[in-house]
C-alpha positions, 0 to 999 in steps of 0.5 A: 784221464783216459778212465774219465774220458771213457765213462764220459762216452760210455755215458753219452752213447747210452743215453743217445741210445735210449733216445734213438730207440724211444723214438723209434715206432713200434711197426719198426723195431723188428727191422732196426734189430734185423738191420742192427745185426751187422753192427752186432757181427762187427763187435762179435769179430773184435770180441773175437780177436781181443779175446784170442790175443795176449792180453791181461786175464781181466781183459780176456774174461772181458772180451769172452763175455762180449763175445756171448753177449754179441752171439746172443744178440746176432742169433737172437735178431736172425731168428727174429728176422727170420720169424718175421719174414715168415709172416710174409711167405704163402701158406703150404 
């Protein structure tokens, strides 16, 4: 039961998600991902901690790639950040 509820969340939040970013305009997609690290830095920290704890190997091997997955994702969207507010600073 806790498996099918699980999948039944999992399911809802992807398709939420493809709705929200489809209807998102393009002029705003570099500032919904630079506001999206915060949440990104929050599942890194509990990527973080449940791959340093006392789990079973699955759960770890999980966890550590949740942990890439994040890390990518933050460094990704403040290089994007930082791009971005480089197109708006004065020439040398």
């Amino acid at each position: 039961m806790t498996f099918l509820l699980a999948l039944t969340l999992f399911v809802l939040a992807l398709f939420l998600g493809i709705e929200l970013i489809t209807k998102v305009p393009p002029t705003l997609h570099t500032p919904l991902m630079s506001g999206s690290n915060a949440i990104s830095g929050i599942s890194l920290i509990g990527a973080l901690l449940t791959a340093g704890g006392d789990h079973a190997t699955l759960t770890t091997v999980l966890a550590f790639v949740a942990v890439v997955l994040a890390t990518i994702n933050v460094v990704g969207g403040f290089l994007v950040t930082h791009r971005m507010l480089g197109m708006f600073s004065k020439r040398r």
